[in-house]
C-alpha positions as CSV (number, residue, x, y, z in Angstrom):
1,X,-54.2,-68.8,22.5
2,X,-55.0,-64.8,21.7
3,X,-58.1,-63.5,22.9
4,X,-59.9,-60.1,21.9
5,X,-63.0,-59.1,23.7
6,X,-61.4,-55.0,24.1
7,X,-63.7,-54.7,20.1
8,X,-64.5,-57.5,17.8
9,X,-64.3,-60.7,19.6
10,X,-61.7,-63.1,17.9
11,X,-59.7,-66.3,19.4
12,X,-56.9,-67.8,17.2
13,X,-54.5,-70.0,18.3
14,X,-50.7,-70.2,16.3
15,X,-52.7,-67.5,14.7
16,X,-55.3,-69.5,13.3
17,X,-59.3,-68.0,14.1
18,X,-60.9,-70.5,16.0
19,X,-64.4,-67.8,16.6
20,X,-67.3,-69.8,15.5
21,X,-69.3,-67.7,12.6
22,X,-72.4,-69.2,14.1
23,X,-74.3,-66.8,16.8
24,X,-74.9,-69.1,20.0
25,X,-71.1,-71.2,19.4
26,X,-69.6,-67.8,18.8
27,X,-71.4,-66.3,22.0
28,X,-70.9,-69.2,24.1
29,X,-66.8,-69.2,23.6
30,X,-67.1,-65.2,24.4
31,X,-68.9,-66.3,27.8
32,X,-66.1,-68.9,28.8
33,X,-63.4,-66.4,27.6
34,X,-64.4,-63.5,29.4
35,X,-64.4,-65.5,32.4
36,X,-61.1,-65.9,31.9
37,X,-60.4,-69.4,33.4
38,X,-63.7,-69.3,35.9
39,X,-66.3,-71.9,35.7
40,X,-69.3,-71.2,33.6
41,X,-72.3,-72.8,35.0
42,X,-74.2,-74.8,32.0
43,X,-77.7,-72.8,33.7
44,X,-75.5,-69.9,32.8
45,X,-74.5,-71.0,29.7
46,X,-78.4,-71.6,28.9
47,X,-79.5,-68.0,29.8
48,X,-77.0,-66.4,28.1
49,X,-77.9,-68.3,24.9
50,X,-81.6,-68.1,25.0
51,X,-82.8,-65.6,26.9
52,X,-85.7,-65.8,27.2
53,X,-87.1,-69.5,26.9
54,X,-84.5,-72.6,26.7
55,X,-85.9,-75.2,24.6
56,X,-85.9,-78.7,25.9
57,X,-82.9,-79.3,23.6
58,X,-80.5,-77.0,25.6
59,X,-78.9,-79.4,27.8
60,X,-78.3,-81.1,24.1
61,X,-77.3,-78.1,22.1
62,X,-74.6,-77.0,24.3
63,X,-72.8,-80.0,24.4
64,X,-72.5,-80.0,20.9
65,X,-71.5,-76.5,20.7
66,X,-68.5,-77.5,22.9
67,X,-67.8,-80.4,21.0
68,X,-67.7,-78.3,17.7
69,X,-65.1,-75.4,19.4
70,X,-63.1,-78.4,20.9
71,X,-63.2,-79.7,17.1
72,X,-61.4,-76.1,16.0
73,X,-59.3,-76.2,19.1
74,X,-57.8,-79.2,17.7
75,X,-57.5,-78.7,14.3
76,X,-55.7,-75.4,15.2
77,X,-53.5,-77.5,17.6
78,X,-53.0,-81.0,16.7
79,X,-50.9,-81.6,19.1
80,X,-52.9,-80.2,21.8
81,X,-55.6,-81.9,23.3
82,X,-58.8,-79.7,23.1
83,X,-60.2,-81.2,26.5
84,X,-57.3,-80.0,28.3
85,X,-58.3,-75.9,26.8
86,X,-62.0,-76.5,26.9
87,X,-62.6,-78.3,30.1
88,X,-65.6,-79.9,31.4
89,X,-66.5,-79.3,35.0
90,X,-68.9,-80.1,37.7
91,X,-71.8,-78.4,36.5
92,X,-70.2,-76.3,33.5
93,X,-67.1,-75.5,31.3
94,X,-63.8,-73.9,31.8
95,X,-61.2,-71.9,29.1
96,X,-58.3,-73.2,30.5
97,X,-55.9,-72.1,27.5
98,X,-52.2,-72.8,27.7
99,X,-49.9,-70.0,27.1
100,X,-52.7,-67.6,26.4
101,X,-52.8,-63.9,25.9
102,X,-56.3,-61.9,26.8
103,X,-56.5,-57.8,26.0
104,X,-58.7,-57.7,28.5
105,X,-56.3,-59.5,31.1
106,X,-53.5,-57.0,29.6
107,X,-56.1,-53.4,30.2
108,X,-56.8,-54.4,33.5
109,X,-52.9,-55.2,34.4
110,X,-52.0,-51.6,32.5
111,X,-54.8,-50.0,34.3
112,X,-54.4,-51.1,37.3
113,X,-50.8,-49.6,37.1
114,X,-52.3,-46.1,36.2
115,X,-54.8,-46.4,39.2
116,X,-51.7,-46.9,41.9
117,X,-49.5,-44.2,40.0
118,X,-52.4,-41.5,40.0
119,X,-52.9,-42.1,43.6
120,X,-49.1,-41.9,44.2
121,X,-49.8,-38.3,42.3
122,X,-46.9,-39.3,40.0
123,X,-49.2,-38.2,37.1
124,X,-46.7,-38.9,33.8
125,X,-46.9,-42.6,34.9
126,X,-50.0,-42.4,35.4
127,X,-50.6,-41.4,31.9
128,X,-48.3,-43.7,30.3
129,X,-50.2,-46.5,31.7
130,X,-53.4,-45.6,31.5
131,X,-52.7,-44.8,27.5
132,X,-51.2,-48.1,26.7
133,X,-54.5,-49.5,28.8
134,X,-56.6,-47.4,26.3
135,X,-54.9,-47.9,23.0
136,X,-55.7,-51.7,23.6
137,X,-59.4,-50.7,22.7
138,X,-60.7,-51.4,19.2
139,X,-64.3,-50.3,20.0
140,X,-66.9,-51.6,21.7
141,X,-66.3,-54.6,24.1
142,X,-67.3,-58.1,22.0
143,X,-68.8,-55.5,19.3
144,X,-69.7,-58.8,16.9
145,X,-71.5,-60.7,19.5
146,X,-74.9,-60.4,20.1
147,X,-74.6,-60.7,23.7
148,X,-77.1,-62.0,26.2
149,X,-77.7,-61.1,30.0
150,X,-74.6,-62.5,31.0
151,X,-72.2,-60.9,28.5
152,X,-74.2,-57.9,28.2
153,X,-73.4,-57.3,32.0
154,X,-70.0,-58.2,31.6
155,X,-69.8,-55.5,28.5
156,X,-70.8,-52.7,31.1
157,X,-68.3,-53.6,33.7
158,X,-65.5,-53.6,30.5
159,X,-67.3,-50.3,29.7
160,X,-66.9,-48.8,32.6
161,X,-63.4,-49.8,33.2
162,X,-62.5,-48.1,30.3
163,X,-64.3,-45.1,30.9
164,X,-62.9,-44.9,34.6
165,X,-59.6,-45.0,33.3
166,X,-59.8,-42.5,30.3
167,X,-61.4,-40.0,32.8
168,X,-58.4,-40.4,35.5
169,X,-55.8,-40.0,32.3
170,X,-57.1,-36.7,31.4
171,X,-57.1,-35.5,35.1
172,X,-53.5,-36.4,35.1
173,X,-52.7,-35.3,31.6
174,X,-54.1,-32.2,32.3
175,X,-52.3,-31.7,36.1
176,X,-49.2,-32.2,33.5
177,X,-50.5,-29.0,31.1
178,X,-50.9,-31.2,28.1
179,X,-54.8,-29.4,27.7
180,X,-53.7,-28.4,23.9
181,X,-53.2,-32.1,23.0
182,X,-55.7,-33.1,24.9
183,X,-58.3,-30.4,23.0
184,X,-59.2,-32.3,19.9
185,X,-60.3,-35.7,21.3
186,X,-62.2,-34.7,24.5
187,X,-64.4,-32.3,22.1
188,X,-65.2,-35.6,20.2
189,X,-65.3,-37.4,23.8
190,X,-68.0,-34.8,24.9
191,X,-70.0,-34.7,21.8
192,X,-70.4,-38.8,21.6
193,X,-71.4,-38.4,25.9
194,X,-73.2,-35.4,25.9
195,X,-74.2,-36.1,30.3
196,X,-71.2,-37.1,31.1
197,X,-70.0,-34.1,33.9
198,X,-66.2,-35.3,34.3
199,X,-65.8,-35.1,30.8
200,X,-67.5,-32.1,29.9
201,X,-65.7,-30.4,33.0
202,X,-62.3,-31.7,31.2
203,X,-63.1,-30.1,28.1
204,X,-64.3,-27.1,30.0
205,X,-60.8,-26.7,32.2
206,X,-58.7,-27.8,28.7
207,X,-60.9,-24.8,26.6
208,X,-60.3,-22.2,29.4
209,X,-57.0,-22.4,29.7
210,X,-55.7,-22.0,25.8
211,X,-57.9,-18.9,25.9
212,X,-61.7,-20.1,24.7
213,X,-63.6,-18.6,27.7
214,X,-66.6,-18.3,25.7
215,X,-66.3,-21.8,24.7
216,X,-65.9,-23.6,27.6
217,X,-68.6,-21.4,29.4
218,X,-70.8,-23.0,25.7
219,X,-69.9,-26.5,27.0
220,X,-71.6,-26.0,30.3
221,X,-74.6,-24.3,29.1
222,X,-75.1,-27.3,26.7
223,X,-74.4,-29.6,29.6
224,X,-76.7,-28.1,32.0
225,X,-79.6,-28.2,28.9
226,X,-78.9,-32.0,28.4
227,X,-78.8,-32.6,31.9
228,X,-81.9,-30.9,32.9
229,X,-84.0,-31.9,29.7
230,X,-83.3,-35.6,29.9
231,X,-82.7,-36.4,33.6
232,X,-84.1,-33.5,35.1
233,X,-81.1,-32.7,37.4
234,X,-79.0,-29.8,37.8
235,X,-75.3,-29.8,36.9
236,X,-73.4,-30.9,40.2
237,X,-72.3,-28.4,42.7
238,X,-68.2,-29.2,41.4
239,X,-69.0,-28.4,37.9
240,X,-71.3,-25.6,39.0
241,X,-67.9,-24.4,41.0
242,X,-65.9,-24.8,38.0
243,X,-68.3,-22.6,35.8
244,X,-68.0,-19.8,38.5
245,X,-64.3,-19.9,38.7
246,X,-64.2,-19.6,34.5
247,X,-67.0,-16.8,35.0
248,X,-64.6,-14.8,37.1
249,X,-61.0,-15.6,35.4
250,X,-59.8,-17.6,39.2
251,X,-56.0,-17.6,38.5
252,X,-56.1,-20.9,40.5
253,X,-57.3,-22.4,36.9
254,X,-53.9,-22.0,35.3
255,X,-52.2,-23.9,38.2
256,X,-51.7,-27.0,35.9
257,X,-50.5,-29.0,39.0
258,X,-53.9,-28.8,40.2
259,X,-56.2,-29.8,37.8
260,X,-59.4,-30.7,38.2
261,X,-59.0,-29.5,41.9
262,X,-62.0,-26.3,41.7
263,X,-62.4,-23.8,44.4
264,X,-65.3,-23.8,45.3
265,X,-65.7,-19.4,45.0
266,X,-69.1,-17.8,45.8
């Protein structure tokens, strides 16, 4: 069994799509998939399909949801028995796929590998993990669902995953001097998260040091107008630093080894 959450959700097994075209079947295999191979409590199941009132059907409805993906498990798989992948338990349902393969099981496993090499400072491994972690995305996290509160919240913690390890890439991509590769995509990065400090201090760094002064002294002034205009808050004292060290030309910017590492000048 393949599973994609990291975009689109889609589960085939032997190649064949098993995803449900209907909303709450569809939504509930994206809950017991993103679980990956936890129990999902049939209360859980319930508020993740309605929301906001259950009718007195539920308890009815989701069995036959999980008799109709059991149904496409085994027409996939004759010669599996669809039981055995969609398990009942005390109180819920398990995915309990044999010989699966998750994205979202494979980004963790890749980032976790950049994590432990960026804190080892051995920043090109760092990088190769963390971009075969990121080129696993195909956009937003179960993009064709429409999730409830359960998957929603699940969606945020995939979200930030992926954001945490995109922003510690760049820090070591740009320790390594790669800030003319690295130009082009953090100026579409900054433009789609016009708040986010790290990022816009990344483009900032990457601009400054291929010779756009002007530029990436632009990026902060349209970062501190965001910032101040929507949340009310000042740009943090680190990307205040970094501003001042671009203002005055601080040679310790061109020190590629230490990127992201601002001295904190008067």
């Amino acid at each position: 069994m393949d599973i994609s959450v990291l975009g689109p959700f889609d589960v085939r097994i032997s190649g064949s799509p098993i995803t449900p075209t209907a909303a709450k079947p569809a939504k509930l295999l994206a809950l017991l998939a993103i679980e990956k191979g936890r129990t999902v409590a049939l209360d859980d199941c319930i508020r993740e399909l309605w929301p906001r009132r259950a009718p007195r059907t539920a308890n009815a409805a989701i069995h036959t949801y999980i008799s109709k993906l059991r149904e496409a498990v085994a027409a996939a798989a004759p010669g599996l028995d669809p039981k055995s992948v969609i398990a009942t338990r005390p109180g819920g349902y398990v995915l309990t796929p044999h010989n699966w393969s998750s994205d979202q099981e494979e980004f963790e496993r890749l980032a976790e590998r950049g994590h432990r090499a960026a804190a080892s400072a051995d920043d090109a491994a760092a990088s190769t993990q963390f971009r075969r972690a990121l080129a696993l995305w195909t956009g937003t996290a179960l993009s064709n669902v429409e999730a409830g509160p359960l998957l929603q919240r699940r969606r945020a913690e995939l979200e930030e995953r992926r954001k945490s390890a995109y922003e510690r890439c760049v820090a070591a991509e740009l320790r390594l001097g790669r800030h003319y590769e690295l130009l082009g995509e953090l100026v579409a990065q900054a433009s789609a998260d016009r708040t986010d400090e790290q990022l816009h201090a990344h483009l900032m760094l990457a601009l400054y040091r291929v010779g756009r002064r002007v530029q990436a002294l632009q990026v902060y002034r349209n970062l501190r107008h965001q910032l101040v205009n929507e949340l009310g808050l000042e740009p943090s004292p680190v990307v205040q630093a970094l501003q001042r060290a671009i203002l005055t030309a601080d040679r310790s910017l061109h020190q590629v080894g230490d990127a992201g590492q601002v001295r904190r000048s008067a």
